[in-house]
C-alpha positions as CSV (number, residue, x, y, z in Angstrom):
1,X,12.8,-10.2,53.4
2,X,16.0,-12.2,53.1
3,X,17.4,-11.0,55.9
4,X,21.1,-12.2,55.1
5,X,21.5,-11.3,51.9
6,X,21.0,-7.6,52.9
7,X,23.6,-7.6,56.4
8,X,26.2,-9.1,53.4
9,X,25.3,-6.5,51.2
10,X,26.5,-3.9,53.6
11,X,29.3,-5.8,54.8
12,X,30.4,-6.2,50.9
13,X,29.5,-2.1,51.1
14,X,31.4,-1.7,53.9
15,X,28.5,0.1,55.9
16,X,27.5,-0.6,59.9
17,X,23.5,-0.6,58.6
18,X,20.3,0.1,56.7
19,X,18.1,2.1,58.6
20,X,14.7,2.0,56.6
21,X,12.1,5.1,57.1
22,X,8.8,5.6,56.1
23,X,5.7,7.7,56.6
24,X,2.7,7.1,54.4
25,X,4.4,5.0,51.4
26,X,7.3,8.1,51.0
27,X,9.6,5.0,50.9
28,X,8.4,2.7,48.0
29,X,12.1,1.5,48.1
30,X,11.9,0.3,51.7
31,X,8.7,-1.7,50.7
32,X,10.0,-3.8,48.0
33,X,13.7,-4.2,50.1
34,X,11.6,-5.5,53.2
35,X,9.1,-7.4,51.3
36,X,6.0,-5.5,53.0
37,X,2.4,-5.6,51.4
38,X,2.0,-2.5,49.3
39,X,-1.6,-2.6,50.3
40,X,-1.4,-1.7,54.0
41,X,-2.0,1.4,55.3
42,X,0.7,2.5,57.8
43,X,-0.8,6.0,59.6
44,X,2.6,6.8,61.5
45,X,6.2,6.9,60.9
46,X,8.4,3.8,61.5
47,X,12.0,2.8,61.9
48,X,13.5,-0.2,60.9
49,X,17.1,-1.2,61.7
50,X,19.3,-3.6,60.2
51,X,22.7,-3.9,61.0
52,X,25.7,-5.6,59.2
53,X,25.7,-8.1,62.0
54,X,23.2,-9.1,64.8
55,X,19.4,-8.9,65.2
56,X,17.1,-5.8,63.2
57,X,15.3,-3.0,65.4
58,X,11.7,-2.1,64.4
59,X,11.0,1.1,66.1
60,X,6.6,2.1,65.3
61,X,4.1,4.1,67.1
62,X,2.0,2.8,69.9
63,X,-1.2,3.7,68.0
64,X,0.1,0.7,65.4
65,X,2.2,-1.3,67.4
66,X,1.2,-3.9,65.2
67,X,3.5,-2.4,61.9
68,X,6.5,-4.4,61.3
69,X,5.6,-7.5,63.0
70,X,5.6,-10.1,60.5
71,X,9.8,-8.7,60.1
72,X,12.4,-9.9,62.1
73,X,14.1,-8.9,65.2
74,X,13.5,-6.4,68.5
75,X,10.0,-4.2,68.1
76,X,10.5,-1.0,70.3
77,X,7.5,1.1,70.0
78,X,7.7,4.9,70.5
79,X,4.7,7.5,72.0
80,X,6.2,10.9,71.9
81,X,8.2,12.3,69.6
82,X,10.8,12.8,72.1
83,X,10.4,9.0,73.2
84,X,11.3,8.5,69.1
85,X,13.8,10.7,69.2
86,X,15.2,8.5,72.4
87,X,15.1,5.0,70.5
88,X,16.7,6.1,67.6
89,X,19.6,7.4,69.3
90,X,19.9,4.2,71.6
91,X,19.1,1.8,68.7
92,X,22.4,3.7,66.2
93,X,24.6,4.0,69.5
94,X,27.0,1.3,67.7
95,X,27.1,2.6,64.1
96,X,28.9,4.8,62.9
97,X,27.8,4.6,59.7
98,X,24.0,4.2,58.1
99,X,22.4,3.9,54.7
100,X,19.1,5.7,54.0
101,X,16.9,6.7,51.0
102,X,18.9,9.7,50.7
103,X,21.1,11.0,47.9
104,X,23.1,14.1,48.4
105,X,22.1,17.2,46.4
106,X,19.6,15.4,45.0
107,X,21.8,13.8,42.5
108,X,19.5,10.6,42.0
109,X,15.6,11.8,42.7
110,X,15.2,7.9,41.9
111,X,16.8,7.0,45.3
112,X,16.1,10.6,47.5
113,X,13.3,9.0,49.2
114,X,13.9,10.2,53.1
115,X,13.7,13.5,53.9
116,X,16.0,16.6,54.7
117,X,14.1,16.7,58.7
118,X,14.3,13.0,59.6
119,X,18.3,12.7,58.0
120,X,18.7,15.7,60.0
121,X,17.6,13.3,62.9
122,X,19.6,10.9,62.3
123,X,22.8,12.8,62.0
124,X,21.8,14.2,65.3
125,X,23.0,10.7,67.0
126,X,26.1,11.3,65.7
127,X,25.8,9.1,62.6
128,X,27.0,9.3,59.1
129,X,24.2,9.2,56.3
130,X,25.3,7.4,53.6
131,X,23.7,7.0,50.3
132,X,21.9,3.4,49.6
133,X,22.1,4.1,45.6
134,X,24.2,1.4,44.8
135,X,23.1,-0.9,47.9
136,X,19.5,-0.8,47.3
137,X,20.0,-2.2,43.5
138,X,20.6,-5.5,44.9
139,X,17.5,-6.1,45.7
140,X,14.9,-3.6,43.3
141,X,17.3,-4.5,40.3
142,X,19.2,-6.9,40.1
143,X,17.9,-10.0,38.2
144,X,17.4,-13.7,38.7
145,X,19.1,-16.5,35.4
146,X,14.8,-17.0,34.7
147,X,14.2,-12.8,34.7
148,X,17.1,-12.5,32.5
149,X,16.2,-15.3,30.3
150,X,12.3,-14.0,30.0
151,X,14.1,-10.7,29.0
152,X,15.9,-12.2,25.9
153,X,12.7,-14.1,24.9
154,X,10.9,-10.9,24.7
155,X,14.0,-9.3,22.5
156,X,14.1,-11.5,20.3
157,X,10.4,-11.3,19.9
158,X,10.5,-8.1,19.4
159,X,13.2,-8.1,16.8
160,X,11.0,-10.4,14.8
161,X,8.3,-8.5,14.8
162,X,9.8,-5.1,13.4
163,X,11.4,-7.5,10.4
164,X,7.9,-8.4,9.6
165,X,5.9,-4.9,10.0
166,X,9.2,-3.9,8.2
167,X,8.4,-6.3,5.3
168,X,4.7,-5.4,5.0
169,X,5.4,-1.2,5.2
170,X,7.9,-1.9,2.5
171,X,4.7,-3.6,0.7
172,X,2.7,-1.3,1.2
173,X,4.8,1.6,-0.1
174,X,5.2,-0.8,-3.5
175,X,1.1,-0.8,-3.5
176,X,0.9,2.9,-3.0
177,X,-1.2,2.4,0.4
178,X,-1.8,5.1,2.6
179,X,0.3,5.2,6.1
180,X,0.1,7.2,9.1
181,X,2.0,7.0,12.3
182,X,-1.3,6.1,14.4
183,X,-2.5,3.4,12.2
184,X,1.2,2.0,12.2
185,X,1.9,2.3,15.9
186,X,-2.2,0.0,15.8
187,X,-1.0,-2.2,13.6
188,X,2.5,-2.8,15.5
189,X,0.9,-3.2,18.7
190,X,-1.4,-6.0,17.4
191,X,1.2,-8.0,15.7
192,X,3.6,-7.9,19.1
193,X,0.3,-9.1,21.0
194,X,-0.7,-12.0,18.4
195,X,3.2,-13.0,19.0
196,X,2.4,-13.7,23.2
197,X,3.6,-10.2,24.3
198,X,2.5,-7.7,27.1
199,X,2.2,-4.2,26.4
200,X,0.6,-3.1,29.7
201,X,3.2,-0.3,29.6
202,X,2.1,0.9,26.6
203,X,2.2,0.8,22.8
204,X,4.9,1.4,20.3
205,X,6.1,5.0,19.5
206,X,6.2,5.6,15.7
207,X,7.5,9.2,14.4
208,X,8.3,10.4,11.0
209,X,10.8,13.6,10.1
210,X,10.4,16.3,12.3
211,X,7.9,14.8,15.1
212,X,11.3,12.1,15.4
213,X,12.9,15.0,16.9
214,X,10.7,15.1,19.9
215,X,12.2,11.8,21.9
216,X,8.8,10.9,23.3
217,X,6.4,11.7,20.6
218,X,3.3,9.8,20.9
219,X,0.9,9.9,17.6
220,X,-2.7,9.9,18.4
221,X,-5.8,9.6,16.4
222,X,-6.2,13.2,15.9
223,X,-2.3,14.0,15.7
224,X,-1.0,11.7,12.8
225,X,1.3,12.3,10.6
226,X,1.1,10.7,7.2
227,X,3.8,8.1,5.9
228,X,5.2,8.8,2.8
229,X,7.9,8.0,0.3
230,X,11.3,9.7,1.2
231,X,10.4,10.0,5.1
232,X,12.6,9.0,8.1
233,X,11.0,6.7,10.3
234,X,11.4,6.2,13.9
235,X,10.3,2.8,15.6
236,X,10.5,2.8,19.7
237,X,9.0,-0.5,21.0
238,X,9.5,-2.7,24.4
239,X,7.2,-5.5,25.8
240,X,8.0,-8.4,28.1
241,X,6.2,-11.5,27.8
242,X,3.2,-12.3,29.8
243,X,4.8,-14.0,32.4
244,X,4.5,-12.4,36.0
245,X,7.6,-10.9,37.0
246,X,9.1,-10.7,33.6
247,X,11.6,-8.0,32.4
248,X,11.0,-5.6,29.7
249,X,12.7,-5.6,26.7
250,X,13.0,-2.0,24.6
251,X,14.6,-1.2,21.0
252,X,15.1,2.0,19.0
253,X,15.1,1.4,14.9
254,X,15.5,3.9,12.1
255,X,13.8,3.0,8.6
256,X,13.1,5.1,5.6
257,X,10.4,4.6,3.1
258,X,12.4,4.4,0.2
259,X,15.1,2.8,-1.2
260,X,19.3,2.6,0.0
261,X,20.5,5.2,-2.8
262,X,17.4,7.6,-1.3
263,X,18.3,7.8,1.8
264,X,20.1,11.5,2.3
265,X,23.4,12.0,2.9
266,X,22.9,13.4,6.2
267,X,20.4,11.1,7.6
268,X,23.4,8.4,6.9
269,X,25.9,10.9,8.4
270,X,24.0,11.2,11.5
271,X,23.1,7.4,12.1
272,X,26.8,7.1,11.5
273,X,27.2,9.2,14.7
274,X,24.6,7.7,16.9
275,X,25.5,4.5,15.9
276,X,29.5,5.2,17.0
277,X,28.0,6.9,20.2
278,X,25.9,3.7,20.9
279,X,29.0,1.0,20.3
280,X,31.3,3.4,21.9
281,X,29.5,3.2,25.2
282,X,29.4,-0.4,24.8
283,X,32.6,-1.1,24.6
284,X,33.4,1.1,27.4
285,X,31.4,-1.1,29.6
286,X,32.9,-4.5,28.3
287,X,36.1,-3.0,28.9
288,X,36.0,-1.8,32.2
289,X,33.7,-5.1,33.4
290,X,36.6,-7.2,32.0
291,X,39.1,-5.4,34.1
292,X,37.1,-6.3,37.2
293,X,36.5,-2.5,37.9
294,X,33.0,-0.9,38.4
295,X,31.2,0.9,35.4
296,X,29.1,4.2,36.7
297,X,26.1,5.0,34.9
298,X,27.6,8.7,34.9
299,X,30.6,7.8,33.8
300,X,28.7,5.6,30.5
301,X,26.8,9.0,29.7
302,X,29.9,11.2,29.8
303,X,31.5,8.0,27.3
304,X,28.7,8.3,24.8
305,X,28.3,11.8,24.6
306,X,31.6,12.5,23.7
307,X,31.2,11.3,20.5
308,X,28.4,13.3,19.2
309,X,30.0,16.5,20.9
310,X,33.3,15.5,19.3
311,X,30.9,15.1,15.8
312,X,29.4,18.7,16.4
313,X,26.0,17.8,17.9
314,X,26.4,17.9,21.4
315,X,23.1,20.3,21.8
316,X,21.2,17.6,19.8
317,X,21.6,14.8,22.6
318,X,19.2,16.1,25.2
319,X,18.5,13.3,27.0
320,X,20.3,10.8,29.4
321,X,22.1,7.6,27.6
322,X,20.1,4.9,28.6
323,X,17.8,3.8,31.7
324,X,17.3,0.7,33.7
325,X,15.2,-2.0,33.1
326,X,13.7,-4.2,35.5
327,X,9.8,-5.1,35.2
328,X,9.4,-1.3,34.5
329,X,10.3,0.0,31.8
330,X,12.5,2.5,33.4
331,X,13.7,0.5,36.1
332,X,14.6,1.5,39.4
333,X,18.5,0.7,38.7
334,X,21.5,2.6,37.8
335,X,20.4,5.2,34.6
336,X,23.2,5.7,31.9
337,X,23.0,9.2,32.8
338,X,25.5,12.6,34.1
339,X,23.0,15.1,32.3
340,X,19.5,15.0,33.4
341,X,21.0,13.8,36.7
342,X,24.9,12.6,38.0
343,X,24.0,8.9,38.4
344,X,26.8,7.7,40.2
345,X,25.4,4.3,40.8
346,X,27.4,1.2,39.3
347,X,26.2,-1.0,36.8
348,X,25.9,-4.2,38.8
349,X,26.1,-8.1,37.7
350,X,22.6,-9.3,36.5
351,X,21.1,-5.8,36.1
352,X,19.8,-4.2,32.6
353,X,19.9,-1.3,31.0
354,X,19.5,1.0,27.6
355,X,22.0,2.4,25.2
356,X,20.0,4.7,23.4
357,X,22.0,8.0,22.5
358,X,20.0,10.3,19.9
359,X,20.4,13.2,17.9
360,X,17.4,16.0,17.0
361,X,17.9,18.1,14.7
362,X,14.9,20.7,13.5
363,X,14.0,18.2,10.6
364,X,15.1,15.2,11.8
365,X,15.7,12.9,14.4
366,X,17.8,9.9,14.8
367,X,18.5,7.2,17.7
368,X,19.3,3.9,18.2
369,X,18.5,1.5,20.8
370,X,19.7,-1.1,22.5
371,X,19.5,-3.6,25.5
372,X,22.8,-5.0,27.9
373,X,22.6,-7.3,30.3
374,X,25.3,-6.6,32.8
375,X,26.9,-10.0,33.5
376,X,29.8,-10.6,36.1
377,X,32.9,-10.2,33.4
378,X,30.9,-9.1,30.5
379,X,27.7,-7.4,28.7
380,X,25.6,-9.5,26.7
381,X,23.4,-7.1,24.2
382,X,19.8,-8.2,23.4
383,X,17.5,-7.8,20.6
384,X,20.5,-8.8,17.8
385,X,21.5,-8.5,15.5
386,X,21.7,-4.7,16.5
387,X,20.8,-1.9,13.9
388,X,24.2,-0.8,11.4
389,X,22.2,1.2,8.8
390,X,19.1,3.2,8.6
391,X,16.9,0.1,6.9
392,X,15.5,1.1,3.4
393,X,11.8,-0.1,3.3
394,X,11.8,-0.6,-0.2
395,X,15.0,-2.6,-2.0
């Protein structure tokens, strides 16, 4: 636990301290922030308290007295509920305001990890509950220069790898070879593995026409579609390398299997949409970042969508704009998002994230995705050069 780094988190925050909760692993968050083993077994509830200045206040049960010792600071241990109760309120008598695990309404499920009883409690020693949504990225996703750079190692990776499956569909289109999505996503999967990645979080997704339209289609060996000339193809793939602690990478495509002049009208039309969604949202960000203001996931969403409303396909857009990435491939950092939830969180220096806006129509579907790595006074985005047309297999 890096003990300073969090007080001047919450002094930057301007909040009097972090009180962690947990019973039974309900707080994975509080885990990773305190740097506890995610092996042990902790029977009983525990307290920990850590102020924006002076020493931390571990408050466990006398039946494991022994929680929390390897953390710094005071260890009060509690055997009643009411002698609980008692320590709390003596322990928060000089705060006025706390961050929890707690996000109101429900806004964030991501961050709602305490309880409506025990921030109940709390308030009950006259304390404000705050929401640590923005505080706790600092430390579950924000990134260090070596995460970031493993994260542009696996983009560009990746990038080389769809130009050559790419290449060889295109080939086998010419030869007349049978395609399905299965044996695809098989083959895709193999040729990111022979390059050095790790696709422990699963293979590529691979949807032609209509199944495109479902925004996490998975083809099996049972439910394949064939591949054929004059279908849309959708390519979803993300990896990081092998290295432990490495950040994921994670790109949408489009490709047909034909040639330019065969792609329709409206499959151009709606890329055309998507892709102005996608830049829009980018620019948005660089923008605001440049100005020295804060970006809100929520606020990237609403940017984004506007644009395929405005183009008359606002019901076709029914997911959130993009999602963190961290070694998860949806991270546990601000989401691009003010429809599935209102993601108020910022998009903080040396966190990543997705752009990925989509439309889904009945017998198409269309998205493009892309990686930004949120820098101090800029974006970077990964996996370039980024998609501008729907890429005709065949030339």
């Amino acid at each position: 636990m890096d003990l300073e780094h969090i007080q001047q988190a919450l002094r930057d925050e301007k909040i009097d301290g972090w009180l962690f909760y947990d019973f039974r692993k309900s707080n994975p968050i509080a885990y990773r922030v305190l740097s506890l083993p995610l092996n042990a077994f902790y029977s009983r509830r525990w307290f920990y308290f850590v102020p924006a200045q002076g020493t931390p206040t571990a408050i466990v049960s006398a039946v494991e007295p022994h929680v929390l010792n390897d953390l710094p600071g005071e260890h009060r241990v509690f055997r009643t509920w009411q002698d609980l109760h008692a320590l709390l309120k003596d322990t928060l008598q000089s705060s006025k305001k706390v961050a929890m695990e707690y996000s109101p309404m429900n806004a964030i499920p991501y961050i709602a990890r305490v309880d409506a009883g025990t921030v109940e409690l709390v308030r009950s020693a006259d304390v404000e509950v705050v929401s640590s949504a923005d505080l706790s990225q600092y430390f579950v996703a924000c990134l260090n220069p070596w995460q970031i750079e493993t994260h542009r190692i696996a983009g560009k990776t990746l990038i080389a790898i769809k130009d050559k499956l790419f290449a060889e569909l295109g080939e086998d289109l010419r030869r007349g070879r049978e395609l399905d999505e299965y044996t695809v996503v098989q083959r895709f999967g193999a040729m990111l593995e022979a390059a050095g990645l790790n696709l422990s979080q699963g293979l590529p997704h691979v949807a032609v026409n209509a199944n495109a339209s479902n925004p996490h289609y998975e083809p099996t060996a049972t439910t394949s579609s064939p591949i054929k000339r004059g279908d849309l193809i959708l390519f979803d793939f993300w990896a990081t390398t092998r290295d432990e602690g490495a950040i994921v990478a994670d790109y949408t495509w489009m490709a047909f299997a034909g040639t330019r002049d065969e792609i329709p009208r409206k499959q151009r039309e709606v890329f055309e949409v998507v892709k102005q969604a996608r830049d829009t949202a980018v620019a948005f960000i660089r923008e605001r970042i440049a100005a020295g203001k804060r970006v809100q996931g929520c606020e990237v969403d609403d940017v984004c969508r506007a644009v395929i409303v405005k183009a008359g396909y606002g019901d076709y857009f029914v997911h959130r704009t993009g999602h963190s990435l961290t070694t998860a491939t949806h991270g546990e950092g601000a989401n691009n998002d003010n429809y599935e939830t209102h993601d108020s969180r910022s998009l903080l220096p040396d966190t990543c994230c997705t752009i990925e806006p989509g439309i889904y129509l009945p017998e198409f579907g269309v998205r493009s995705e892309i990686d930004l790595i949120i820098g101090k006074n800029d974006v970077e985005v990964t996996g370039v050069p980024v998609q501008e047309e729907i890429v005709p297999l065949l030339s």
